[in-house]
N, CA, C and O atoms as CSV, one atom per row, in Angstrom:
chain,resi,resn,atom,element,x,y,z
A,1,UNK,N,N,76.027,71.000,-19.221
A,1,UNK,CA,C,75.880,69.630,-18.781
A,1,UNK,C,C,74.582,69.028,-19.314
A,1,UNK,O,O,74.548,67.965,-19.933
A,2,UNK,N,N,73.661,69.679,-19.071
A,2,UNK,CA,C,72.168,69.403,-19.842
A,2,UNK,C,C,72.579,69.112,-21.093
A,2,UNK,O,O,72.544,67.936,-21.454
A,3,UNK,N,N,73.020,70.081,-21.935
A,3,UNK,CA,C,73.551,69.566,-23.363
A,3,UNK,C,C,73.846,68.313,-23.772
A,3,UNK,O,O,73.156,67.595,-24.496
A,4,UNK,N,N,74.734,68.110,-23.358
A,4,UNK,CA,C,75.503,66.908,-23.125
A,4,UNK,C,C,74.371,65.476,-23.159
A,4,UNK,O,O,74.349,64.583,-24.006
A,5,UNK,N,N,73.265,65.672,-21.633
A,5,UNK,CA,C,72.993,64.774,-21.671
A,5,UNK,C,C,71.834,64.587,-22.986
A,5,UNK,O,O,71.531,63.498,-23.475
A,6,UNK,N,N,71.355,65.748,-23.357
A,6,UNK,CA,C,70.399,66.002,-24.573
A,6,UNK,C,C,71.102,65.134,-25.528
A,6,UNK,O,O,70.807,63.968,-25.792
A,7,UNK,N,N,71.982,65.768,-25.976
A,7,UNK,CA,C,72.874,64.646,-26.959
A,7,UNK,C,C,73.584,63.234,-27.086
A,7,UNK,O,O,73.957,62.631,-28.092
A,8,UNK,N,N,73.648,62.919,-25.819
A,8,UNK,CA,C,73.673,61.540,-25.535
A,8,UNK,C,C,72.082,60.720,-25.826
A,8,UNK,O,O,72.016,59.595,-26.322
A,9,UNK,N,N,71.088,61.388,-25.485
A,9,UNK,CA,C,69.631,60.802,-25.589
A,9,UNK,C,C,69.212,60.509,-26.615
A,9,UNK,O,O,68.565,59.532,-26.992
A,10,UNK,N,N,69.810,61.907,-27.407
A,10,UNK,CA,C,68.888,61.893,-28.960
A,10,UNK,C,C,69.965,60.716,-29.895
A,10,UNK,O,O,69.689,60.247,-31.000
A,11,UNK,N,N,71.129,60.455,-29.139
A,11,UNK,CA,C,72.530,59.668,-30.113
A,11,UNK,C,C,71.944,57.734,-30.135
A,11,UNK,O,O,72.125,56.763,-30.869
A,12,UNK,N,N,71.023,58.106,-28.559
A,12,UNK,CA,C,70.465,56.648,-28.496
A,12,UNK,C,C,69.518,56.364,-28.861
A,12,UNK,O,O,69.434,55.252,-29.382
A,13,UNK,N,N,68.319,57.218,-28.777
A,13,UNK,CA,C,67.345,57.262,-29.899
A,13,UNK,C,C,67.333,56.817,-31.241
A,13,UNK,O,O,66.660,55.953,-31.802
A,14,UNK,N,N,68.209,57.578,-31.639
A,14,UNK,CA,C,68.960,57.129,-33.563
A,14,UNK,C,C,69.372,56.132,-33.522
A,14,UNK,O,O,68.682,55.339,-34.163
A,15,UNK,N,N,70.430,55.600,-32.947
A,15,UNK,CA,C,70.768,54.415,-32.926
A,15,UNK,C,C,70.073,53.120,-32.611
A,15,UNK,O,O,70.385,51.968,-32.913
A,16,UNK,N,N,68.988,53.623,-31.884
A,16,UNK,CA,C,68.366,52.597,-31.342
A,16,UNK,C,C,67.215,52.064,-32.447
A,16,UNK,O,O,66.954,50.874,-32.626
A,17,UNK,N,N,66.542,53.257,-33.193
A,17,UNK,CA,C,66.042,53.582,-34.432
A,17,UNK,C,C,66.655,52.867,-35.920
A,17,UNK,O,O,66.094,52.288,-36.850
A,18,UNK,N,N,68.098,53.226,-35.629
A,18,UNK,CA,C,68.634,52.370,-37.023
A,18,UNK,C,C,69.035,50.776,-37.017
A,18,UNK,O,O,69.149,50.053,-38.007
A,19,UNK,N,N,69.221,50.417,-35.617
A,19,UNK,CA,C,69.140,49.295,-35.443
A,19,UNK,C,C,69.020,48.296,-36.457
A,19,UNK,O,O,69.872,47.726,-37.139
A,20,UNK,N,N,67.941,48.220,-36.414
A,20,UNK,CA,C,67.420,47.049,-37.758
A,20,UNK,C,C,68.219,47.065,-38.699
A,20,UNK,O,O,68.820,46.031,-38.992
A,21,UNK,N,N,68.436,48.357,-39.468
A,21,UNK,CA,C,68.875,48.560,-40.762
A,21,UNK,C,C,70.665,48.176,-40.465
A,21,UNK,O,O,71.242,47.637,-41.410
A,22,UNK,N,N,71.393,48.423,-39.331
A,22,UNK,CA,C,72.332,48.420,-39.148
A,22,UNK,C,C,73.035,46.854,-39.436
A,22,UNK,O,O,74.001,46.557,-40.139
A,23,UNK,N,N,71.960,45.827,-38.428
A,23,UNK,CA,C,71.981,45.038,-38.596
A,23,UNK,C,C,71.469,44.031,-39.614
A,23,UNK,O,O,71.420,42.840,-39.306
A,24,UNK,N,N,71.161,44.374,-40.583
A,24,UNK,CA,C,71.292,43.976,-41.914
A,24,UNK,C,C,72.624,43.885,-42.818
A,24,UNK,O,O,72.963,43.101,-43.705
A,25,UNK,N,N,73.238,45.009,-42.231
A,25,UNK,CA,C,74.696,45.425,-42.796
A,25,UNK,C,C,75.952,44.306,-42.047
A,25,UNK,O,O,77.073,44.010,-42.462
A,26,UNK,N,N,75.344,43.948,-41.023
A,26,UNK,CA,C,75.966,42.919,-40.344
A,26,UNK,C,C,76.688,43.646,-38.996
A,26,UNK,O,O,77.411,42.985,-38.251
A,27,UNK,N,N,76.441,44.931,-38.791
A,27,UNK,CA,C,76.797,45.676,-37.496
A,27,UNK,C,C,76.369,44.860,-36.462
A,27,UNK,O,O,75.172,44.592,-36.572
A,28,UNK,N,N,77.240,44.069,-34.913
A,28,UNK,CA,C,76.334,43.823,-34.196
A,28,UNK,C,C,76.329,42.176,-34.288
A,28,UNK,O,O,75.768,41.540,-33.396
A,29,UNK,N,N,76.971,41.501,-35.395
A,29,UNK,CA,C,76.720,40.140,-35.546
A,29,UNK,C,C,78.608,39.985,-36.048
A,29,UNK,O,O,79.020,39.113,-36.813
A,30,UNK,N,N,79.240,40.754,-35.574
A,30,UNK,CA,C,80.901,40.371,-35.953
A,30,UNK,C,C,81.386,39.783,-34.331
A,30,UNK,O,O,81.164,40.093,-33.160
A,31,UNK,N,N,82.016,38.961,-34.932
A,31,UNK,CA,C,83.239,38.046,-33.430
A,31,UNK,C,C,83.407,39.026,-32.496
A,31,UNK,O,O,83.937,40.108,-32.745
A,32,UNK,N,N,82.891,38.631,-31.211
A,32,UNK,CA,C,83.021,39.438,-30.306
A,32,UNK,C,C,82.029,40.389,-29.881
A,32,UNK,O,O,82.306,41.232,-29.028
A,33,UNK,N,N,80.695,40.300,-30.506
A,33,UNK,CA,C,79.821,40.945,-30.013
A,33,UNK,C,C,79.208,39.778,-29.472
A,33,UNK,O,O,79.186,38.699,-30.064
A,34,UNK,N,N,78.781,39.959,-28.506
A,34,UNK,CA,C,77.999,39.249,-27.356
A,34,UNK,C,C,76.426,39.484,-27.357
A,34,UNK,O,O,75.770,40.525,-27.341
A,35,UNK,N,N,75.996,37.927,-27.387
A,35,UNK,CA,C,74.480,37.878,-27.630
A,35,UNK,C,C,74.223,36.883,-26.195
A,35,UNK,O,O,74.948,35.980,-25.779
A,36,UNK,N,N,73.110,37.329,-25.701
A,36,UNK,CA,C,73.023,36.349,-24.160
A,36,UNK,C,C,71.417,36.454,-23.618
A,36,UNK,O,O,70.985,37.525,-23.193
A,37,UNK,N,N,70.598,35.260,-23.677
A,37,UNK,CA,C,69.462,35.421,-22.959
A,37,UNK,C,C,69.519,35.513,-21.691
A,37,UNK,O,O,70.336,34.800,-21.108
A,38,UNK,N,N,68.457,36.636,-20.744
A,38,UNK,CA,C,68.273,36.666,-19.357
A,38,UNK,C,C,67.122,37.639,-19.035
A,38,UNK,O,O,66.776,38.773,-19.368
A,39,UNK,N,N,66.623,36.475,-18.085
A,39,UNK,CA,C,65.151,36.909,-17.648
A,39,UNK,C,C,64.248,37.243,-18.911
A,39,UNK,O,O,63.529,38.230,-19.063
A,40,UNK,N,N,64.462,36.164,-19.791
A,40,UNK,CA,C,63.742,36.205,-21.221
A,40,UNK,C,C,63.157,36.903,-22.053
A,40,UNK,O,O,62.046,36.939,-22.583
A,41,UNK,N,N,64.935,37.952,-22.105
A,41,UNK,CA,C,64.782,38.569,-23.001
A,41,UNK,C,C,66.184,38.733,-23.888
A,41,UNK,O,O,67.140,38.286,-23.254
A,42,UNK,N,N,66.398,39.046,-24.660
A,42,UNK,CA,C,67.787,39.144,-25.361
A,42,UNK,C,C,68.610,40.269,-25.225
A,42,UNK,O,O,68.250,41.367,-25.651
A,43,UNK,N,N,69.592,40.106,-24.715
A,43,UNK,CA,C,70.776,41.384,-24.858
A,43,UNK,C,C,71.994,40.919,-25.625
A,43,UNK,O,O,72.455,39.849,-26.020
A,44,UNK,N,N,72.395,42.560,-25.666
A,44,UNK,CA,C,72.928,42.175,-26.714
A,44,UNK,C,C,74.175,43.432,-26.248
A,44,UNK,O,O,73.642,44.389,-25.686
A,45,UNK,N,N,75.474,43.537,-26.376
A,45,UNK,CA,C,76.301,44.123,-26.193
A,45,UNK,C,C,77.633,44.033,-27.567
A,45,UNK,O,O,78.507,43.189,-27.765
A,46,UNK,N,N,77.304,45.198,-28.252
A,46,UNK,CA,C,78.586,45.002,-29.888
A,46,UNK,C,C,79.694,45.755,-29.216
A,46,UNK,O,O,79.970,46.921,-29.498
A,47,UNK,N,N,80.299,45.058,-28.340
A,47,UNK,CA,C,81.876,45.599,-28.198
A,47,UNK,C,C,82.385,45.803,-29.550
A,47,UNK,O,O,82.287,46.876,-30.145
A,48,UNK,N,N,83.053,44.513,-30.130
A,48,UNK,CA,C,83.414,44.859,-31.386
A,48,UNK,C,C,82.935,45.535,-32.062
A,48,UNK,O,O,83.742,46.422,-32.341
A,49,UNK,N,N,81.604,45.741,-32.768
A,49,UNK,CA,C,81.375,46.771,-33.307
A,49,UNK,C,C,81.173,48.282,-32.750
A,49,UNK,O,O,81.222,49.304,-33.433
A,50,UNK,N,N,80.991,48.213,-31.676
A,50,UNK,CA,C,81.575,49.464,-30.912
A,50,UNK,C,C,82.748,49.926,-31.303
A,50,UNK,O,O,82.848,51.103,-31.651
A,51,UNK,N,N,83.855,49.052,-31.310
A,51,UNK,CA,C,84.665,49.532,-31.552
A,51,UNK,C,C,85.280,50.060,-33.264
A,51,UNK,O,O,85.801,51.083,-33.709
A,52,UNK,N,N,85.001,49.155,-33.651
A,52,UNK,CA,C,84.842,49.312,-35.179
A,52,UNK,C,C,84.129,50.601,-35.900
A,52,UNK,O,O,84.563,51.145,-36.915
A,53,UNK,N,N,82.851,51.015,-35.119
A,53,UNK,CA,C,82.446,52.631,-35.805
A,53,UNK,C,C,82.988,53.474,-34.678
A,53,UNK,O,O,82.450,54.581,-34.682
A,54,UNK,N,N,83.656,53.357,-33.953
A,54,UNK,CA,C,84.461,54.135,-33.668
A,54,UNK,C,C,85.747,54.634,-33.991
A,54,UNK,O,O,86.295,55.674,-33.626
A,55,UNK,N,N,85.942,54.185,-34.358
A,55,UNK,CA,C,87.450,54.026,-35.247
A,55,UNK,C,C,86.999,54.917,-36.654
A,55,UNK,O,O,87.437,56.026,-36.963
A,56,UNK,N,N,86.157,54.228,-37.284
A,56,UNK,CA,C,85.501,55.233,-38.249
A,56,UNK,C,C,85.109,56.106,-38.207
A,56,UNK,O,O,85.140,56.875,-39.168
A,57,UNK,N,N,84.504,56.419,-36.962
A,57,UNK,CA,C,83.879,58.049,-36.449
A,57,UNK,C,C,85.409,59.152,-36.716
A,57,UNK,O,O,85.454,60.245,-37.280
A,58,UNK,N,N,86.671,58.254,-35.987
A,58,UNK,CA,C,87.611,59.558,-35.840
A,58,UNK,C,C,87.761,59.313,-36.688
A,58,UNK,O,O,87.060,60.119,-37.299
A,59,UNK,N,N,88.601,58.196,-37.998
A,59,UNK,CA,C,88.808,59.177,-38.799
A,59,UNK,C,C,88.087,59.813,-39.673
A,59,UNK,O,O,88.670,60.718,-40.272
A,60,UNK,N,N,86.814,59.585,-39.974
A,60,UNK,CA,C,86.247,60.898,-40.725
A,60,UNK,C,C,86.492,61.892,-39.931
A,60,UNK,O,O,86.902,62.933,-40.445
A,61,UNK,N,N,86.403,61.858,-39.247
A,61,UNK,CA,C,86.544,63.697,-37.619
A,61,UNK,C,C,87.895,63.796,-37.926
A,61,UNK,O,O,88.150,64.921,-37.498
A,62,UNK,N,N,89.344,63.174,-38.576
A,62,UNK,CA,C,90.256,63.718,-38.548
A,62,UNK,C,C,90.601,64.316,-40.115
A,62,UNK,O,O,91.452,65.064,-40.596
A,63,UNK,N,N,89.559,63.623,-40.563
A,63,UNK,CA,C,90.169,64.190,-42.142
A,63,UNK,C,C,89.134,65.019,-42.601
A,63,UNK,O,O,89.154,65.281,-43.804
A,64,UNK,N,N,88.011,65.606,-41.743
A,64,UNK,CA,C,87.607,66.763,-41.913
A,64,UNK,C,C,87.816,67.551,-41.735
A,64,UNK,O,O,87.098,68.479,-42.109
């Protein structure tokens, strides 16, 4: 279970890390990701692109 959460931490770390670069690529700025000020600061939630490298995650994981 520790594992688990180890690898969830270090998955947000990286991600949180590539950020910038991601969003250069345009990750994060496609229809349907949600951008919203509150308590003045910016959030930001990429459903769509959530979903989108996910989709890509399996299939590389299936055709490996």
């Amino acid at each position: 279970m520790i594992r688990w959460i180890l690898v969830v931490l270090l998955v947000l770390i990286l991600i949180d890390g590539l950020s910038p670069w991601l969003r250069r690529l345009g990750v994060g700025k496609l229809p349907g990701d949600l951008e919203f000020f509150f308590l003045g600061r910016v959030w930001r939630l990429p459903l769509t692109s959530t979903l989108l490298l996910s989709v890509v995650c399996a299939l590389i994981a299936k055709f490996l």
